[in-house]
MDAnalysis code that builds the backbone (N, CA, C; Angstrom):
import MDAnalysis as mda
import numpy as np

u = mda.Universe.empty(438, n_residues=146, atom_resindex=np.repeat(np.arange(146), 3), trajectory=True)
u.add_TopologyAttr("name", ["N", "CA", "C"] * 146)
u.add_TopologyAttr("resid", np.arange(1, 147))
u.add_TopologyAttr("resname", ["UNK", "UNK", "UNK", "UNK", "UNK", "UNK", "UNK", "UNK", "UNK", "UNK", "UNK", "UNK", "UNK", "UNK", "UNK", "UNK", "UNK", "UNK", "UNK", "UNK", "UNK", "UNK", "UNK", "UNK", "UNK", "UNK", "UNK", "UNK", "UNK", "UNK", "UNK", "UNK", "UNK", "UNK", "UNK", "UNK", "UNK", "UNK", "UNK", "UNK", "UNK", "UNK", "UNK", "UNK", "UNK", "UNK", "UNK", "UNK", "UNK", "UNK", "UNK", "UNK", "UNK", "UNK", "UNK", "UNK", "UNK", "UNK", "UNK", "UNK", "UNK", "UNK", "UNK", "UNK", "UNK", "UNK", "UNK", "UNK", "UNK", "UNK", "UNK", "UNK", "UNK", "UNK", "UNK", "UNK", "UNK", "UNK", "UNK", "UNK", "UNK", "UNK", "UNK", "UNK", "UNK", "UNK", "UNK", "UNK", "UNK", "UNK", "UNK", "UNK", "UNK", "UNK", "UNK", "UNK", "UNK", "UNK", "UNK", "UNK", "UNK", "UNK", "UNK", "UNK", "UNK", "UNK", "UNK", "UNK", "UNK", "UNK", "UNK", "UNK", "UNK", "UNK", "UNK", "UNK", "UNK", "UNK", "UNK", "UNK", "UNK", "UNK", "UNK", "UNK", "UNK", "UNK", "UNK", "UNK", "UNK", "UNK", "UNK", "UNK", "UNK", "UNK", "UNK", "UNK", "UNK", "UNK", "UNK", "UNK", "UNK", "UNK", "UNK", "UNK", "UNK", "UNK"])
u.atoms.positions = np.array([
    [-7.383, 12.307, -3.287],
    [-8.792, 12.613, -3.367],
    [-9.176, 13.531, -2.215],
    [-10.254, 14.690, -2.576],
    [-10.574, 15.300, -1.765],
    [-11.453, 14.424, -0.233],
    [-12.513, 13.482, -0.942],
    [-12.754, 13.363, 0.332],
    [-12.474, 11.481, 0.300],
    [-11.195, 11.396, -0.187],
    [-10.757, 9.996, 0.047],
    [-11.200, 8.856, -0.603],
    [-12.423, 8.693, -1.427],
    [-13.113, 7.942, -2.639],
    [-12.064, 7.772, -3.571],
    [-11.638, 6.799, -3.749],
    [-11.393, 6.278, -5.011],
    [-12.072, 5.932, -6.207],
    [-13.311, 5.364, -5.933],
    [-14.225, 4.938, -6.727],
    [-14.315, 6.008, -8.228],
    [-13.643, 6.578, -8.269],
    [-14.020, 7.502, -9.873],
    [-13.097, 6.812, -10.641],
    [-11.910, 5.943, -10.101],
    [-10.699, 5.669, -10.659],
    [-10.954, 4.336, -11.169],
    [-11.738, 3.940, -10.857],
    [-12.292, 2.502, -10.913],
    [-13.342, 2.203, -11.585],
    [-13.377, 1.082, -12.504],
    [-14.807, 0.718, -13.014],
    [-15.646, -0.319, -12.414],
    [-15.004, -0.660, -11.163],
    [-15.411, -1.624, -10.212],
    [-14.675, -1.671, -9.079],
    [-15.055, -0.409, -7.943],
    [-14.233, -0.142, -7.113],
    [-14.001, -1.182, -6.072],
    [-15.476, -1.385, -5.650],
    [-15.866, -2.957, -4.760],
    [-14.460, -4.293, -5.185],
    [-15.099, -4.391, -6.406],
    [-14.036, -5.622, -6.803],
    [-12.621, -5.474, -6.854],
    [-12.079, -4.652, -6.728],
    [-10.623, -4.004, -6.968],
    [-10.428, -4.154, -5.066],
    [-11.369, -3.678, -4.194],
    [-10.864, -3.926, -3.015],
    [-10.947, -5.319, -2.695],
    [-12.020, -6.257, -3.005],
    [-11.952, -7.299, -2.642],
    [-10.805, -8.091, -3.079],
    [-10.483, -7.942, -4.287],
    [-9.540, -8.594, -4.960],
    [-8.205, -8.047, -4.004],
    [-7.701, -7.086, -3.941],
    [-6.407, -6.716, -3.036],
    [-6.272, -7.527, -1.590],
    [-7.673, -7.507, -0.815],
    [-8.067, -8.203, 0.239],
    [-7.464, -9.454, 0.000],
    [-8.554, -10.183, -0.880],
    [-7.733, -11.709, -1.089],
    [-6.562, -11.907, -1.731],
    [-5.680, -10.996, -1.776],
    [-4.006, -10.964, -2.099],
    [-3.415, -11.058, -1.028],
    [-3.786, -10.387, -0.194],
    [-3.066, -9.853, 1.067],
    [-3.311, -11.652, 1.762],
    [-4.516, -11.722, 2.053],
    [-5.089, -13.077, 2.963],
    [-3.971, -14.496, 2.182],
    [-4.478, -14.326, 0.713],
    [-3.120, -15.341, 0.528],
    [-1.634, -15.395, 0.712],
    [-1.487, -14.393, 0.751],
    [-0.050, -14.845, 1.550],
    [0.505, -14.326, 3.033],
    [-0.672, -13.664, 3.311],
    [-0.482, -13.935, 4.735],
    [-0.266, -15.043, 5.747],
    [0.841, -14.953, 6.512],
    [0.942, -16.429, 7.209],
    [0.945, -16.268, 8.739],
    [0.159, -15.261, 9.516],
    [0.323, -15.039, 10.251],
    [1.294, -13.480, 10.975],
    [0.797, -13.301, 12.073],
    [1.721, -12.071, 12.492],
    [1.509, -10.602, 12.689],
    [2.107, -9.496, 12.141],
    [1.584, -8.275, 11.967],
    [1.597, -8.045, 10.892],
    [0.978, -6.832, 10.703],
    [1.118, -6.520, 8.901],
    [1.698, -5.167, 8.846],
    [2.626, -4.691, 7.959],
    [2.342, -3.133, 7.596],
    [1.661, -2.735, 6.583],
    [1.149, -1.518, 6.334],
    [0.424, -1.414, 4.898],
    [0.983, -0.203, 4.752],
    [2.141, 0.036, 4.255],
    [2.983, 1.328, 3.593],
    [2.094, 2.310, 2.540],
    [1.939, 3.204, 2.436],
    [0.680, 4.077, 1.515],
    [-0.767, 3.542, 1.473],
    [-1.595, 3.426, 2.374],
    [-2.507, 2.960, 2.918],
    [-3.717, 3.668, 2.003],
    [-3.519, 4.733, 1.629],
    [-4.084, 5.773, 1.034],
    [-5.707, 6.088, 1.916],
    [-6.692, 5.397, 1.210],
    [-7.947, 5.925, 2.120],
    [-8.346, 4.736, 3.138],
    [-7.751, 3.437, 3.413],
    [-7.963, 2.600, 3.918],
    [-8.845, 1.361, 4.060],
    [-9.502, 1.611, 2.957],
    [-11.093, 0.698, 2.439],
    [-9.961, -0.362, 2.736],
    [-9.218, -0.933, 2.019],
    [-8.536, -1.947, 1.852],
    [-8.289, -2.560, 3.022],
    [-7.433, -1.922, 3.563],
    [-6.885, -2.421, 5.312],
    [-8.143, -2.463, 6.186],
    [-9.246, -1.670, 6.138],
    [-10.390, -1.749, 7.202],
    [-10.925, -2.721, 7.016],
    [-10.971, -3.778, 5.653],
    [-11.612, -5.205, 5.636],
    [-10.269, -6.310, 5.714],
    [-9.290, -5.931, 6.410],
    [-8.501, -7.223, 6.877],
    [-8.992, -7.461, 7.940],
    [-8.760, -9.008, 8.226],
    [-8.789, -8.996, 9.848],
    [-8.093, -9.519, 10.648],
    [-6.620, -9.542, 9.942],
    [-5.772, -9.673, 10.892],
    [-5.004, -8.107, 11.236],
    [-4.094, -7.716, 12.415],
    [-3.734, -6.788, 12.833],
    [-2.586, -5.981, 12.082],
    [-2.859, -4.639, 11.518],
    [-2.409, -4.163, 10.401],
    [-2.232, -2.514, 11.077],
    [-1.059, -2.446, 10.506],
    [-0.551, -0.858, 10.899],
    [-0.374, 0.162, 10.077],
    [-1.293, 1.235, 9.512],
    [-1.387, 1.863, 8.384],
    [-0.405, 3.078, 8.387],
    [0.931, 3.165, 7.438],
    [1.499, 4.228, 7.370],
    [1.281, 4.857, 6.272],
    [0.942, 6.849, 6.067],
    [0.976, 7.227, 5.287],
    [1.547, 8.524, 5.121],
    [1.630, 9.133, 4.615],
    [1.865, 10.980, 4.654],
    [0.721, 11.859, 4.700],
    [-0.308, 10.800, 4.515],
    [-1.798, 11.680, 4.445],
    [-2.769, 10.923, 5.237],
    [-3.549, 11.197, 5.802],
    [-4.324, 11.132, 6.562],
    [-5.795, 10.800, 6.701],
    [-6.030, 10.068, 4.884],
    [-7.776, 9.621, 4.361],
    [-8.280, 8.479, 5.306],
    [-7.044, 7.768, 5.701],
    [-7.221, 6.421, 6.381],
    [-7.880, 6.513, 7.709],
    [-7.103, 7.296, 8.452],
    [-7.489, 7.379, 9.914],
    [-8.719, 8.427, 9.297],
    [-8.811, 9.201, 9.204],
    [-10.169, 10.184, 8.908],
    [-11.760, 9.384, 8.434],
    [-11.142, 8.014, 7.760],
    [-12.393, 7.790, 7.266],
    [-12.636, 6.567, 8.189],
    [-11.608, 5.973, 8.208],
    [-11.448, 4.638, 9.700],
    [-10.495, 4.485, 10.618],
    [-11.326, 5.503, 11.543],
    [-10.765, 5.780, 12.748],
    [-10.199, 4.860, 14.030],
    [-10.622, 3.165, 13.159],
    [-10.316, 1.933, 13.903],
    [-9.195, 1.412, 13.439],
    [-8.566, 1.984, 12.673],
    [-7.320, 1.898, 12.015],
    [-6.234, 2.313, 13.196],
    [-4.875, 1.519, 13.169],
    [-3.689, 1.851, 13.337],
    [-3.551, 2.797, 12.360],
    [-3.281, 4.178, 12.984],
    [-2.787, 4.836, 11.370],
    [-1.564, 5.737, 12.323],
    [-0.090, 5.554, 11.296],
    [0.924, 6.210, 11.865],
    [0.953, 7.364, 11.222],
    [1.420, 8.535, 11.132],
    [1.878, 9.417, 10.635],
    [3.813, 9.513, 10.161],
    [4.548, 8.270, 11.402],
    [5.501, 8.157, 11.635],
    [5.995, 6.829, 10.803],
    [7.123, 6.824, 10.373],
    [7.627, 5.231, 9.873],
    [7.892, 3.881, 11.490],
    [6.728, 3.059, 11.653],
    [7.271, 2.280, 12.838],
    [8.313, 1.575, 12.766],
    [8.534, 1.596, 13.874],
    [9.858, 0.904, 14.522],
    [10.163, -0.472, 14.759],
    [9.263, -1.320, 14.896],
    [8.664, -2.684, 15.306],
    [8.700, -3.303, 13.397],
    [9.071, -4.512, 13.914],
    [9.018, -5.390, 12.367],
    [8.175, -6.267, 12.234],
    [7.639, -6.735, 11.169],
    [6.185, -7.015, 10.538],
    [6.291, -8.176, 9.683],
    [5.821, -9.076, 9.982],
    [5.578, -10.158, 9.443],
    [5.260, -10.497, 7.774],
    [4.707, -9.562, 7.810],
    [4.189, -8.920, 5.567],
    [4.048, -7.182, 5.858],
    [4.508, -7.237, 5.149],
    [4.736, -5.459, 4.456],
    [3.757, -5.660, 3.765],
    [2.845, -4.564, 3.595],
    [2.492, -4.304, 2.177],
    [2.460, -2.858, 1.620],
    [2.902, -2.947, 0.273],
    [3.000, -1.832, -0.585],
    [1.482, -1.802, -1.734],
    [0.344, -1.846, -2.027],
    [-0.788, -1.891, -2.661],
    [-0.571, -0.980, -3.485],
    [-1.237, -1.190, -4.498],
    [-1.636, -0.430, -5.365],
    [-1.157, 0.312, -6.297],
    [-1.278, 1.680, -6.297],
    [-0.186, 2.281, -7.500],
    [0.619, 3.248, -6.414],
    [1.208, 2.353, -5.036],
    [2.209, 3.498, -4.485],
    [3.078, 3.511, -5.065],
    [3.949, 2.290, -5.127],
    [5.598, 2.648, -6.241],
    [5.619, 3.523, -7.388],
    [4.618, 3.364, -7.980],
    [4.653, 4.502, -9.083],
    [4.281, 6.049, -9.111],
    [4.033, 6.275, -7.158],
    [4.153, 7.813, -7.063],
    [5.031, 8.164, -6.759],
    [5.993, 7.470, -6.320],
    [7.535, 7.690, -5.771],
    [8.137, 7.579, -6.982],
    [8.903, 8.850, -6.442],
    [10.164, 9.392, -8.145],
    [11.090, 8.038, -8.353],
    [11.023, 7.953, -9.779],
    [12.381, 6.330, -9.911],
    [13.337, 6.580, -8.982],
    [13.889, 7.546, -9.013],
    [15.081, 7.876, -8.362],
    [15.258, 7.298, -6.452],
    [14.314, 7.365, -6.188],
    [13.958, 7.438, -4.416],
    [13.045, 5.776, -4.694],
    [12.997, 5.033, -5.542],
    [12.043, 4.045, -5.623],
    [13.090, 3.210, -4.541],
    [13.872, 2.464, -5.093],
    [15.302, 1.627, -4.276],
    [14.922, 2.490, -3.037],
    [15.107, 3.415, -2.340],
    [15.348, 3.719, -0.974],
    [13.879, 2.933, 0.050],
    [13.048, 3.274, -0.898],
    [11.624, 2.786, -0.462],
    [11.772, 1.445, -0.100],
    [11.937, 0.971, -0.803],
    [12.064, -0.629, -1.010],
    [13.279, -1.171, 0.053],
    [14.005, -0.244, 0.455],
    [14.859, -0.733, 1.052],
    [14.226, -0.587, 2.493],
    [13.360, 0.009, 2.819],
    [12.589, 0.524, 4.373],
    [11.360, -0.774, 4.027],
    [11.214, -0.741, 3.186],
    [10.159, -2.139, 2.943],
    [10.922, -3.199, 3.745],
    [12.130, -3.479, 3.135],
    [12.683, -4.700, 3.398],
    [13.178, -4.519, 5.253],
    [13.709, -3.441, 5.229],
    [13.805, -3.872, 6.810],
    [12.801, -3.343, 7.990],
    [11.835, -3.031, 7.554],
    [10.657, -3.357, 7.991],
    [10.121, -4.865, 8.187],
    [10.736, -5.962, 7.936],
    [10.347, -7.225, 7.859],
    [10.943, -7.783, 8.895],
    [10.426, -8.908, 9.556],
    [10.715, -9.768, 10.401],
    [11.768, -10.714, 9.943],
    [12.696, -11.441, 10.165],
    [13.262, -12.144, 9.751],
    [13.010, -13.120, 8.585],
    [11.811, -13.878, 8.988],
    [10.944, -14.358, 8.206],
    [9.815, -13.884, 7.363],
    [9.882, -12.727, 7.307],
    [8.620, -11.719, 7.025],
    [8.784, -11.554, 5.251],
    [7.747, -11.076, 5.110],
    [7.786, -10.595, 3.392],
    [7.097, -9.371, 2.770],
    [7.884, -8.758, 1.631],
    [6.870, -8.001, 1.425],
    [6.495, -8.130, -0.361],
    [4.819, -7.752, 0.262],
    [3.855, -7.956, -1.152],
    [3.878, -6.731, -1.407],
    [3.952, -6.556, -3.057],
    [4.186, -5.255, -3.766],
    [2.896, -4.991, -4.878],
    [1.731, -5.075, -5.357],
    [0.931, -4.972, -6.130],
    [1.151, -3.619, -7.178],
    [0.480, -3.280, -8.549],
    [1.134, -2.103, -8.999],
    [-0.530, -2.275, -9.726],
    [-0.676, -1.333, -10.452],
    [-1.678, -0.566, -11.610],
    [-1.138, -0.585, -12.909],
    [-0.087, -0.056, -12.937],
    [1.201, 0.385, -13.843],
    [0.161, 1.490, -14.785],
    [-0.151, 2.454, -14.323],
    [-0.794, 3.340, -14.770],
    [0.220, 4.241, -15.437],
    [0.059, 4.865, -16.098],
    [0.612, 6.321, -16.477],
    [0.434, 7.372, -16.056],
    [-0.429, 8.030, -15.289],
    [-0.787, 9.208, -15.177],
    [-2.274, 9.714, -16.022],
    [-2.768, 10.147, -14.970],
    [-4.726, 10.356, -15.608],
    [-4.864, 11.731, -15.409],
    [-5.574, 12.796, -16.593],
    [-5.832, 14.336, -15.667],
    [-7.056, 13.929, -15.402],
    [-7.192, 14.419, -14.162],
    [-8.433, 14.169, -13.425],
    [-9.324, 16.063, -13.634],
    [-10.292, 16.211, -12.827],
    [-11.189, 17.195, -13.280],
    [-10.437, 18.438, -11.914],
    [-9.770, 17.704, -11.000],
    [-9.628, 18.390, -9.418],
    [-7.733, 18.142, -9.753],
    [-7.446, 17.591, -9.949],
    [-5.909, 17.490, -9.935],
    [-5.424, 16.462, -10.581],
    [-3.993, 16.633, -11.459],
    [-3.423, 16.180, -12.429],
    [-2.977, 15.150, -11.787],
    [-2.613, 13.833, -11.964],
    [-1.742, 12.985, -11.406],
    [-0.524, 12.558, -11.754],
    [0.417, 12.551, -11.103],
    [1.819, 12.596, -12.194],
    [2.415, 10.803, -11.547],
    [3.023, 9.778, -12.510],
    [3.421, 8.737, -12.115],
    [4.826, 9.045, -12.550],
    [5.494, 7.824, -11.990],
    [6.765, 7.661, -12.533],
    [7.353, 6.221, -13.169],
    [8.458, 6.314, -14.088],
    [8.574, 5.086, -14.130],
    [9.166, 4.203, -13.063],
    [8.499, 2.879, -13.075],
    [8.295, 1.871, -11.513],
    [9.468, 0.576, -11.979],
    [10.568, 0.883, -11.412],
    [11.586, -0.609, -11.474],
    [10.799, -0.979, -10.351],
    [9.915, -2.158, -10.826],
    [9.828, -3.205, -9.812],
    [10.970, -4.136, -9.290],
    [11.064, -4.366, -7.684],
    [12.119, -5.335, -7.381],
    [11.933, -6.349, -7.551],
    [13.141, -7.193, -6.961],
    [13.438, -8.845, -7.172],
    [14.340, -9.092, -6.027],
    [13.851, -9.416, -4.991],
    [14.420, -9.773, -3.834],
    [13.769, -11.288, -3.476],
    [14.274, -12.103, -2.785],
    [14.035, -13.484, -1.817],
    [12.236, -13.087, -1.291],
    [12.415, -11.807, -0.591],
    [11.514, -11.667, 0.620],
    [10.409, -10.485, 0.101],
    [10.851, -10.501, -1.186],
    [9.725, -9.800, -2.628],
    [9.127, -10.655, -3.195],
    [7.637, -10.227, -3.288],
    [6.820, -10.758, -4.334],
    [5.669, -9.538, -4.819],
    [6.395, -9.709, -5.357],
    [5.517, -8.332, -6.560],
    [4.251, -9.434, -7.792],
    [3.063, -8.570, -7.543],
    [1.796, -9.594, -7.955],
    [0.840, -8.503, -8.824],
])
């Protein structure tokens, strides 16, 4: 999105964040968090436990500047990963497994990561086309895909 709104994508943008919110809070058990494709950050700016936003783009820190926002993959391991939304399905099948594999050791010993999806197809929008891919969701111990 040009200026980081999601809300066109949504028929209830509010409820779509709240609802992710109370995903995250339930199985949170403490610790740090990552939030891997953070995208514009609505989501992560109403946690309130301590959360480190990585992305390739930059809506997050731009719109909440109280954000951890990396530009870089961190180094430090995280108690819950999270992957939200429809990231797996912008990553090519092919490169999906590699992702998932930086998910996983991104985790604390005890750590986990939550995977949420859309399972969208692809929407033309009025500003730019969106292209998905098909999403092998995983099945790991320290996976929970919701």
């Amino acid at each position: 999105m040009i200026d980081g709104s999601y809300e066109g994508f949504f028929p209830d943008y509010e409820a779509y964040v709240s609802r992710q919110v109370l995903r995250v809070k339930r199985f949170y058990k403490g610790g740090d968090v990552l939030s891997v494709g953070c995208g514009n950050g609505d989501i992560e700016s109403r946690l309130t436990m301590p959360v480190t936003c990585y992305d390739i783009h930059d809506a997050a820190k731009v719109l909440h500047p109280e954000l951890d926002f990396r530009y870089d993959w961190p180094t430090e391991k995280f108690d819950l990963v999270l992957c939200i939304g429809s990231v797996l399905p912008y990553v090519p099948t092919r490169e999906q497994a590699e992702l998932v594999h930086r998910l996983l050791d991104a985790t604390t010993e005890d750590g986990m990561v939550l995977i949420t999806g859309l399972n969208n197809k692809g929407v033309e929008q009025d500003i730019v086309t969106e292209y998905t891919y098909n999403t092998n969701y995983p099945t790991h111990p320290k996976i929970k895909v919701i």
